[in-house]
VEXBA-643130 format. One record per residue (C-alpha): chain; x, y negated, z negated; residue in three letters. Coordinates in pm, whole numbers. Example, Ala and Ser with C-alpha at 12.3 -4.5 7.8 and 13.67 -1.06 7.14 Angstrom:
BEGIN
chaine: A&u: 1230&v: 450&w: -780&residu: ALA
chaine: A&u: 1367&v: 106&w: -714&residu: SER
// end
This chain:
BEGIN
chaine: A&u: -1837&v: 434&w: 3571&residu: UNK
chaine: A&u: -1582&v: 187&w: 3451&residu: UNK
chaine: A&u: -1259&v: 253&w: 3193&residu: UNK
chaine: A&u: -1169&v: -100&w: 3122&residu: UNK
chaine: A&u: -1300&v: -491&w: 3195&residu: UNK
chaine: A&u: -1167&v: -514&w: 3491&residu: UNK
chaine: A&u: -1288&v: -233&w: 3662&residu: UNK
chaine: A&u: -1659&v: -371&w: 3536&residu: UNK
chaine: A&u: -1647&v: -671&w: 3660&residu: UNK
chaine: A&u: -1539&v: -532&w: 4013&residu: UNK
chaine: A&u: -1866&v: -279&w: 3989&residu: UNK
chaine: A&u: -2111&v: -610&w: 3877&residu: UNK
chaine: A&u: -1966&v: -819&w: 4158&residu: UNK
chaine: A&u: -1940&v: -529&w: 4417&residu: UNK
chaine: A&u: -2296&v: -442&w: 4387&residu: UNK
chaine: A&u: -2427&v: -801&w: 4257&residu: UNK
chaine: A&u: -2507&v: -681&w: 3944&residu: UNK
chaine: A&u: -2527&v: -826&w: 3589&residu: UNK
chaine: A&u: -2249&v: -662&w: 3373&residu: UNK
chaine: A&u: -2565&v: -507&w: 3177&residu: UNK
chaine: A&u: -2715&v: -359&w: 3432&residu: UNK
chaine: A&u: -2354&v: -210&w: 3513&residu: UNK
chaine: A&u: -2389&v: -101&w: 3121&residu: UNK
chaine: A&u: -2742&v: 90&w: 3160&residu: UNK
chaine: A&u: -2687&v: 261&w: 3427&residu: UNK
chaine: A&u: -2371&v: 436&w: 3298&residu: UNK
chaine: A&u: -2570&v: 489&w: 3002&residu: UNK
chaine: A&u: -2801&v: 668&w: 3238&residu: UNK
chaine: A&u: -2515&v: 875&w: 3400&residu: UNK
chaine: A&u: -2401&v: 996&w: 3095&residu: UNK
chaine: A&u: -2688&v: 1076&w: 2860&residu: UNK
chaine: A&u: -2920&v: 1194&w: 3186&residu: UNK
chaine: A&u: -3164&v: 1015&w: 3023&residu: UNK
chaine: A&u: -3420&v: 765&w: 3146&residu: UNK
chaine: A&u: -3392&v: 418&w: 3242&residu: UNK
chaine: A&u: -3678&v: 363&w: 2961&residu: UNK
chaine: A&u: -3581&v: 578&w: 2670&residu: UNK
chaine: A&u: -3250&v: 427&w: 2704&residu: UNK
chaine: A&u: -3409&v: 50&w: 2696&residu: UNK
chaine: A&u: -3701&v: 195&w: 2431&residu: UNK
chaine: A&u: -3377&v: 269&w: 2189&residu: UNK
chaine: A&u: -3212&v: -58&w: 2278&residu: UNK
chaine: A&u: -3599&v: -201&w: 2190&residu: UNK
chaine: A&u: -3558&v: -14&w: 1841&residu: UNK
chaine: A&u: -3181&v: -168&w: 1785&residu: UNK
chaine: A&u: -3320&v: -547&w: 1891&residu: UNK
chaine: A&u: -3641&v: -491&w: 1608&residu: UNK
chaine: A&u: -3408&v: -382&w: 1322&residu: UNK
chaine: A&u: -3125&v: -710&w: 1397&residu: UNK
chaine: A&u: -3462&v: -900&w: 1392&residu: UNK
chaine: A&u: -3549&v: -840&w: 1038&residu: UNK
chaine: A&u: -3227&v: -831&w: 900&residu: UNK
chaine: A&u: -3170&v: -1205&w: 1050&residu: UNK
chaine: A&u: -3512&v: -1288&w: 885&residu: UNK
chaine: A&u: -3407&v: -1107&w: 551&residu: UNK
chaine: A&u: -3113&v: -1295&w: 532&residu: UNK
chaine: A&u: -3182&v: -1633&w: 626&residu: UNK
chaine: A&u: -3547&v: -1633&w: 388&residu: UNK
chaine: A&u: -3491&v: -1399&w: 93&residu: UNK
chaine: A&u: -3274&v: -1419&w: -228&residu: UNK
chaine: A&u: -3017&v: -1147&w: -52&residu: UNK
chaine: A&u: -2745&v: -1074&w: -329&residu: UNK
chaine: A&u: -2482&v: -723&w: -288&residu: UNK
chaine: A&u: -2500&v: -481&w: -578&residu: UNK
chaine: A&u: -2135&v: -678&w: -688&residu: UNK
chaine: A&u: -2261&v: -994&w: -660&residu: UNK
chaine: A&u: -1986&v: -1098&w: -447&residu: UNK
chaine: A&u: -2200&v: -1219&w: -160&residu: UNK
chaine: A&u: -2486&v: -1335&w: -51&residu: UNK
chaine: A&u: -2716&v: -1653&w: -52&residu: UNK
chaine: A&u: -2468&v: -1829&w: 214&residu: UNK
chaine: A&u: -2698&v: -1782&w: 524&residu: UNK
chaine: A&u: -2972&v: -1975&w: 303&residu: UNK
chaine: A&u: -2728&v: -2235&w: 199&residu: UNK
chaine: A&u: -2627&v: -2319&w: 564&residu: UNK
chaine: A&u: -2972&v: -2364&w: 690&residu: UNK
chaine: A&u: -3082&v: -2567&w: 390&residu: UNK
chaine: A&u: -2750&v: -2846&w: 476&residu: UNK
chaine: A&u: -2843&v: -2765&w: 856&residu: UNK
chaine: A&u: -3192&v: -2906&w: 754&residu: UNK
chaine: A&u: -3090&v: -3252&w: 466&residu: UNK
chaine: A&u: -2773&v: -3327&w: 590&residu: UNK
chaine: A&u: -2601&v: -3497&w: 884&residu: UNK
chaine: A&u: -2407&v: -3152&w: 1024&residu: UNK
chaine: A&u: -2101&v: -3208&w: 1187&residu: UNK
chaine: A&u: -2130&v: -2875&w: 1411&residu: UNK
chaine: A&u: -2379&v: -2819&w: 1660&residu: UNK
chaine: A&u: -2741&v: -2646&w: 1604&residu: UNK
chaine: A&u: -2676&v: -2367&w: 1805&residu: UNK
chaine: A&u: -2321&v: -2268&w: 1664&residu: UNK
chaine: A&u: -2451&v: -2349&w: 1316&residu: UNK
chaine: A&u: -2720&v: -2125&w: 1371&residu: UNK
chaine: A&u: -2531&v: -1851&w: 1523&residu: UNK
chaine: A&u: -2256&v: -1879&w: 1202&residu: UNK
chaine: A&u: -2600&v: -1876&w: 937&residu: UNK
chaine: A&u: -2764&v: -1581&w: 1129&residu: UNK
chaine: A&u: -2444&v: -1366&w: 1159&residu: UNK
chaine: A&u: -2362&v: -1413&w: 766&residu: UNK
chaine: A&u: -2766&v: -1316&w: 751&residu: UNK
chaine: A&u: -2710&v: -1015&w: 884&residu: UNK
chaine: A&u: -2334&v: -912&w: 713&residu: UNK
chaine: A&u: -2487&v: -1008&w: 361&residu: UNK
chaine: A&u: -2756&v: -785&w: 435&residu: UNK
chaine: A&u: -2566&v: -481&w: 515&residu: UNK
chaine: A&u: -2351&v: -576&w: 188&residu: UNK
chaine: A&u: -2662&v: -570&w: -10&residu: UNK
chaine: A&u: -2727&v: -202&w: 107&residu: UNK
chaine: A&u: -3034&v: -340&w: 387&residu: UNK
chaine: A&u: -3065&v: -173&w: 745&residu: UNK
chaine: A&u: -2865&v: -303&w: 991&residu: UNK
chaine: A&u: -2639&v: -216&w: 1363&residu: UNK
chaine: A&u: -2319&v: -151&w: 1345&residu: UNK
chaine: A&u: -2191&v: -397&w: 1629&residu: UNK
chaine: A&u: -1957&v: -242&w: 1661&residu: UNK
chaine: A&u: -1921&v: -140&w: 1328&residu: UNK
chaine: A&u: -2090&v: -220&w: 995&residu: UNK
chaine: A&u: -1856&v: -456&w: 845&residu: UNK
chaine: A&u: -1917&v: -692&w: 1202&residu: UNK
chaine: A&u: -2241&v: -606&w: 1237&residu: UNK
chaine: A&u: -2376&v: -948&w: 1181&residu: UNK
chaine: A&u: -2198&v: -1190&w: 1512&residu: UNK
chaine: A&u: -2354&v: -1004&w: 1812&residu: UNK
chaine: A&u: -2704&v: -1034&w: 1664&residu: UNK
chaine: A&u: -2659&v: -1392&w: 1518&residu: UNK
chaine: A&u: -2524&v: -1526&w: 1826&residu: UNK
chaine: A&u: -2807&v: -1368&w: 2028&residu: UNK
chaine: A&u: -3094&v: -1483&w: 1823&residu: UNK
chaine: A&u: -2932&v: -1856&w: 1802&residu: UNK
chaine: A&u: -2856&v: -1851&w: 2236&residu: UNK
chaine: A&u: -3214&v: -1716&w: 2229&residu: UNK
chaine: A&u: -3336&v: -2013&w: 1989&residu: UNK
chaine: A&u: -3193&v: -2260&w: 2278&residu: UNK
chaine: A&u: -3222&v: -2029&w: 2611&residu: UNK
chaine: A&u: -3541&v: -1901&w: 2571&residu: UNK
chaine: A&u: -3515&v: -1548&w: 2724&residu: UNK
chaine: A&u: -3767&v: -1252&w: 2772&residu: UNK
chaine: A&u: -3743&v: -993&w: 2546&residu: UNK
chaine: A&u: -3564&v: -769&w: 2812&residu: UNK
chaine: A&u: -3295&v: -1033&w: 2861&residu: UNK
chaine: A&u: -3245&v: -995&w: 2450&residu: UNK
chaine: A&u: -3227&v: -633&w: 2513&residu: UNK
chaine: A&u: -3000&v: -712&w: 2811&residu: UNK
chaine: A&u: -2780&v: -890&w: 2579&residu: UNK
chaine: A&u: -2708&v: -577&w: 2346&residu: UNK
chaine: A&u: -2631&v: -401&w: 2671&residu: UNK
chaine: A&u: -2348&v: -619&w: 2768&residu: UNK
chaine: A&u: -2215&v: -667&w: 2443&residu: UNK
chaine: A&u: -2231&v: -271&w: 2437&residu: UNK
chaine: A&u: -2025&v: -255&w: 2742&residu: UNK
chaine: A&u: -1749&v: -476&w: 2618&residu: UNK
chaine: A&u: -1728&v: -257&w: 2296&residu: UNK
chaine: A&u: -1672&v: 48&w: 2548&residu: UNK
chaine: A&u: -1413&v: -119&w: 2683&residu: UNK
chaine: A&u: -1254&v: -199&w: 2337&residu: UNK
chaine: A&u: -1303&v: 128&w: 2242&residu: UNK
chaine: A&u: -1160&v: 307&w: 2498&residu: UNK
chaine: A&u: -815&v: 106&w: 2507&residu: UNK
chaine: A&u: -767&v: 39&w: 2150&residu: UNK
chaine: A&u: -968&v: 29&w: 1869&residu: UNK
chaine: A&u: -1305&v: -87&w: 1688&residu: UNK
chaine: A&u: -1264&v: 7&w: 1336&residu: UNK
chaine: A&u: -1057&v: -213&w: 1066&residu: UNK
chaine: A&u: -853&v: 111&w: 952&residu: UNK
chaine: A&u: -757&v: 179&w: 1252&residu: UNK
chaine: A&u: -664&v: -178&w: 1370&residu: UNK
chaine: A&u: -708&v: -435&w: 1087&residu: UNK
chaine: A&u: -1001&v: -656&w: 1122&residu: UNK
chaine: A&u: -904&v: -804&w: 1492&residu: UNK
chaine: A&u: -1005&v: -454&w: 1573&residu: UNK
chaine: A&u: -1375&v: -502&w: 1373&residu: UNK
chaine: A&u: -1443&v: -854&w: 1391&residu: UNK
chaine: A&u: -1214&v: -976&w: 1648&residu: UNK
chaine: A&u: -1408&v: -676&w: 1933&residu: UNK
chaine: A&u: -1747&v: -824&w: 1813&residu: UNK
chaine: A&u: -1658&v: -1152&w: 1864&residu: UNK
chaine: A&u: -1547&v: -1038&w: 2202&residu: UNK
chaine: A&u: -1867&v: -864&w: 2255&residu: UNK
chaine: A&u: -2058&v: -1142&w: 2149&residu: UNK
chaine: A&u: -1896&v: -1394&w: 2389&residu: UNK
chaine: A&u: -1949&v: -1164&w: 2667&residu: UNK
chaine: A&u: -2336&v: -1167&w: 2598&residu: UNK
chaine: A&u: -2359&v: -1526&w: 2547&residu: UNK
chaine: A&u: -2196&v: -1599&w: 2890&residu: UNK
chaine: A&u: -2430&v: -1366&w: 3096&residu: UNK
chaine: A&u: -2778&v: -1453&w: 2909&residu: UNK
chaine: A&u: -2703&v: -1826&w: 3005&residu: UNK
chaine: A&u: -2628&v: -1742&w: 3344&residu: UNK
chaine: A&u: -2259&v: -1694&w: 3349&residu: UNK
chaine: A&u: -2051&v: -1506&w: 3639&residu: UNK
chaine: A&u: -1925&v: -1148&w: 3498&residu: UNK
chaine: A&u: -1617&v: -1280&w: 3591&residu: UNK
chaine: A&u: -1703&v: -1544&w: 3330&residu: UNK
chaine: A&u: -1792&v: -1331&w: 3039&residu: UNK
chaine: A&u: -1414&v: -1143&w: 3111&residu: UNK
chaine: A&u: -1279&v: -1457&w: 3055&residu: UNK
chaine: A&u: -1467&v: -1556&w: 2763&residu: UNK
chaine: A&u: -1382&v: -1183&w: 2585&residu: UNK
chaine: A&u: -992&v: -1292&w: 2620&residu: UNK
chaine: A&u: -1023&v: -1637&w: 2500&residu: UNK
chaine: A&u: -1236&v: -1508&w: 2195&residu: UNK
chaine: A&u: -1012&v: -1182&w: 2088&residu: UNK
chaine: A&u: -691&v: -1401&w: 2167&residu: UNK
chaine: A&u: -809&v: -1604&w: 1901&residu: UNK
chaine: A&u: -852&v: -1306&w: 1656&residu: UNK
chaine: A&u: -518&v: -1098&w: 1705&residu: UNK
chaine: A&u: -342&v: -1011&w: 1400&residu: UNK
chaine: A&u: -635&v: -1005&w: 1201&residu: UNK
chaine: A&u: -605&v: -815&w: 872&residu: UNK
chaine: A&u: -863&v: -596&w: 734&residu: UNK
chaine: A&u: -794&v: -697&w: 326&residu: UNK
chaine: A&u: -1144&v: -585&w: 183&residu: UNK
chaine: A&u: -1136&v: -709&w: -197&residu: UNK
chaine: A&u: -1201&v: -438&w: -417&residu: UNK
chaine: A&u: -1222&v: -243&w: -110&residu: UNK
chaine: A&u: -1618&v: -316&w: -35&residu: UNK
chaine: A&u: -1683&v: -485&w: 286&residu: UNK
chaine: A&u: -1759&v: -838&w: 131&residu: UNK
chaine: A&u: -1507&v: -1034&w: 83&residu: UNK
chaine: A&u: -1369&v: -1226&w: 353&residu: UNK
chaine: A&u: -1551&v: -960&w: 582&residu: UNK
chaine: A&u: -1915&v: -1204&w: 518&residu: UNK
chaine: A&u: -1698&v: -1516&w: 594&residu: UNK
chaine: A&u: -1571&v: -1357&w: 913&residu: UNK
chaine: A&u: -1834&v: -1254&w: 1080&residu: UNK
chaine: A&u: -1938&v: -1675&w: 1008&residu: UNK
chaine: A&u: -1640&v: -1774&w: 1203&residu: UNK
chaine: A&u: -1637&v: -1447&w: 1475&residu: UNK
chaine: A&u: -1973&v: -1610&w: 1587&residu: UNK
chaine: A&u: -1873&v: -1940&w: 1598&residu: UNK
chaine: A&u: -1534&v: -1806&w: 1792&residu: UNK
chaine: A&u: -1795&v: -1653&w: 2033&residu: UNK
chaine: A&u: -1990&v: -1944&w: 2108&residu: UNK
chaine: A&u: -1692&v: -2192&w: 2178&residu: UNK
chaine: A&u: -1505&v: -1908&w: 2375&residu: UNK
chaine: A&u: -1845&v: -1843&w: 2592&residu: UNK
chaine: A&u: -1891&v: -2264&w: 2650&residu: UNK
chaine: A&u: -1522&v: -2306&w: 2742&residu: UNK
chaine: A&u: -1541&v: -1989&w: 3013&residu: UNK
chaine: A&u: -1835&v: -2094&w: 3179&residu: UNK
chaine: A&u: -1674&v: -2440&w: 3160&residu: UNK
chaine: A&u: -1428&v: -2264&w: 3406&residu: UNK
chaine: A&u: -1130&v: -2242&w: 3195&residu: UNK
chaine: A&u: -929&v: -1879&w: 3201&residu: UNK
chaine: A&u: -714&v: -1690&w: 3013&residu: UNK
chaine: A&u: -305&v: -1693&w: 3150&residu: UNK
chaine: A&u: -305&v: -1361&w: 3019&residu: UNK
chaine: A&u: -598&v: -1149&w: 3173&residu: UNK
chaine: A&u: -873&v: -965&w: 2978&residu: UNK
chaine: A&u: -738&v: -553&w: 2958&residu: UNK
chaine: A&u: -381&v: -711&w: 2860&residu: UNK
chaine: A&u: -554&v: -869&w: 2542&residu: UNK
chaine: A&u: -707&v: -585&w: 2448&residu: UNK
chaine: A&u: -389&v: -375&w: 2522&residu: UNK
chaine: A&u: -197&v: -632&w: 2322&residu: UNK
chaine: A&u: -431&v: -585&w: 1995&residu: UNK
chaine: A&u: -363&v: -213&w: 2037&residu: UNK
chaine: A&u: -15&v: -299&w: 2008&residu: UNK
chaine: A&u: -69&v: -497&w: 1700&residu: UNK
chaine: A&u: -279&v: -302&w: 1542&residu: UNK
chaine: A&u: -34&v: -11&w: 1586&residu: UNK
chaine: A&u: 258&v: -227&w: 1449&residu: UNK
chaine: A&u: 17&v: -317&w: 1146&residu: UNK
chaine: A&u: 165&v: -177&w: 816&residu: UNK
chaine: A&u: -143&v: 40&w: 661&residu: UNK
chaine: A&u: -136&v: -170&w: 360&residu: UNK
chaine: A&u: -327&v: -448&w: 591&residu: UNK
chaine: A&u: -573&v: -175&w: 731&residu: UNK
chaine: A&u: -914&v: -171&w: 493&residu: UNK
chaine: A&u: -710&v: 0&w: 223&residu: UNK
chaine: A&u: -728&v: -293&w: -1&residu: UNK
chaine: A&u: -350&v: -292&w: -120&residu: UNK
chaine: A&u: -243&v: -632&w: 28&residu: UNK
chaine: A&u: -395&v: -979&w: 172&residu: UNK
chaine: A&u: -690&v: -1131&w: 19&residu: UNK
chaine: A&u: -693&v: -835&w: -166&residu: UNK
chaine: A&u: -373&v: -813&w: -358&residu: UNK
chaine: A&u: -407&v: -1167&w: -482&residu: UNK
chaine: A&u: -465&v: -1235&w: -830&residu: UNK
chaine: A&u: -814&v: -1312&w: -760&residu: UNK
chaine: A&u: -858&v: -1028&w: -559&residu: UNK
chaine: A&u: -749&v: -798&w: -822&residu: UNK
chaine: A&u: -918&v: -940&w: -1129&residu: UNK
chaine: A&u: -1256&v: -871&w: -875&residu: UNK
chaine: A&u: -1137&v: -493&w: -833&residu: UNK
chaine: A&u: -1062&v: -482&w: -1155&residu: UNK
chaine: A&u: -1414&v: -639&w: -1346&residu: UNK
chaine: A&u: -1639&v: -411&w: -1063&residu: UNK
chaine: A&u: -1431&v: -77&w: -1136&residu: UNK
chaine: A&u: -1314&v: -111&w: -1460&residu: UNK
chaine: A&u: -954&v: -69&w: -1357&residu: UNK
chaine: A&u: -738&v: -126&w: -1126&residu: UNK
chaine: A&u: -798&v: 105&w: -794&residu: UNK
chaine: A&u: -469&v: 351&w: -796&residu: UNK
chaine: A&u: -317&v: 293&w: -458&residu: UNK
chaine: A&u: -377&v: 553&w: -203&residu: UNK
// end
């Protein structure tokens, strides 16, 4: 077993192993389970981030507020008439990962990855890498697995969840995740994907979580957009060979920190950011009625 990056990457390069294969066979270890019920679940997981991708990028997704969704559409419509600045693959990682969120906001089935409210950057980035790469099913599968063993690591040493840790803790570990997956499905070192999980959460501490209204919509769609495009620079620029000063379990360690610090007003309870603004209130106010009384 493993408690932190490091001590994964040592077990994948010790035995010349893919990080997800490190990921699996812990699974094994500690469910006693089977090497294919574990991968027939993981299967299950891959169908259901399928569809909601496909949901979101081809039907007329819109939440119960009507604060979201439509946005995946709208980027693959300017992906397809107009001269895109980005490239295809990031574009298509940012449009599959709002897929996804404004699905779950509009009450669909989705993964939490790790959670709900960032459950839409580790599938969007792996169905976009898999639009370019090409892989077998079982490398898709193999993809969830490393992700997965990144969010162990996470949530071992600090924290997943956006009340716990503000939204570097949600979006900021499944951006890590995500880059982590990226690196070793296009044939990066595990060494590379530890390095691509610092660059990407680097990039995301201090994070708020300032739901609007308190529903996870608004800017928790928009995130996820820019957690998968975090991802997929993070993943190019470690396999690129470029490395964090400060290494991988000290990031983590230092969103802990943060998060910690973080006054609970910035922690999914709606009282201050994005959701204290005038707009932000005049939303909480129109869905509700009244104004939520502060908890």
């Amino acid at each position: 077993m493993f408690r932190n990056v490091a001590e994964l990457v040592e077990v994948a390069d010790s035995q010349g192993k893919k990080i997800s294969q490190v990921m699996i066979e812990a699974e094994m270890e500690v469910s006693q389970r089977s090497r294919d019920a574990i991968m027939e679940d993981m299967y299950a997981n891959l169908e259901v981030m399928e569809k909601a991708v496909r949901r979101g990028l081809t039907e007329d997704i819109r939440s119960h507020s009507g604060l979201t969704g439509g946005d995946a559409k709208k980027l693959q419509e300017y992906m397809q008439n107009k001269p895109f600045l980005s490239g295809p693959t990031l574009l298509n990682a940012v449009s599959m990962s709002v897929a996804v969120n404004e699905v779950n906001a509009a009450m669909g089935t989705i993964v939490a990855t790790p959670t709900a409210g960032a459950c839409g950057i580790v599938p969007g980035t792996l169905f976009a890498v898999s639009d370019k790469l090409q892989p077998t099913r079982e490398e898709m599968v193999n993809y969830l697995f490393a992700a997965g063993a990144i969010g162990y690591c996470i949530a071992n040493n600090a924290f997943i969840s956006g009340a716990a840790g503000g939204c570097q803790a949600e979006v900021g570990s499944a951006t890590a995740m995500a880059a982590a997956a990226i690196v070793e499905m296009a044939g990066g070192t595990p060494e590379e994907s530890a390095q691509a999980v610092a660059i990407a959460l680097k990039n995301m501490l201090g994070l708020v979580c300032d739901p609007v209204a308190g529903l996870v919509e608004v800017p928790c769609v928009k995130r996820n957009a820019m957690g998968a495009a975090i991802a997929t620079v993070a993943a190019d620029m470690a396999m690129a060979g470029i490395k964090s000063v400060v290494p991988t379990d000290e990031v983590i360690e230092a969103m802990y920190r943060i998060g910690c610090a973080m006054p609970t007003t910035l922690k999914e309870t709606a009282q201050g950011g994005l959701a204290a603004t005038q707009t932000g209130r005049q939303i909480e106010a129109k869905i509700f009625g009244v104004r939520m009384e502060k908890q």
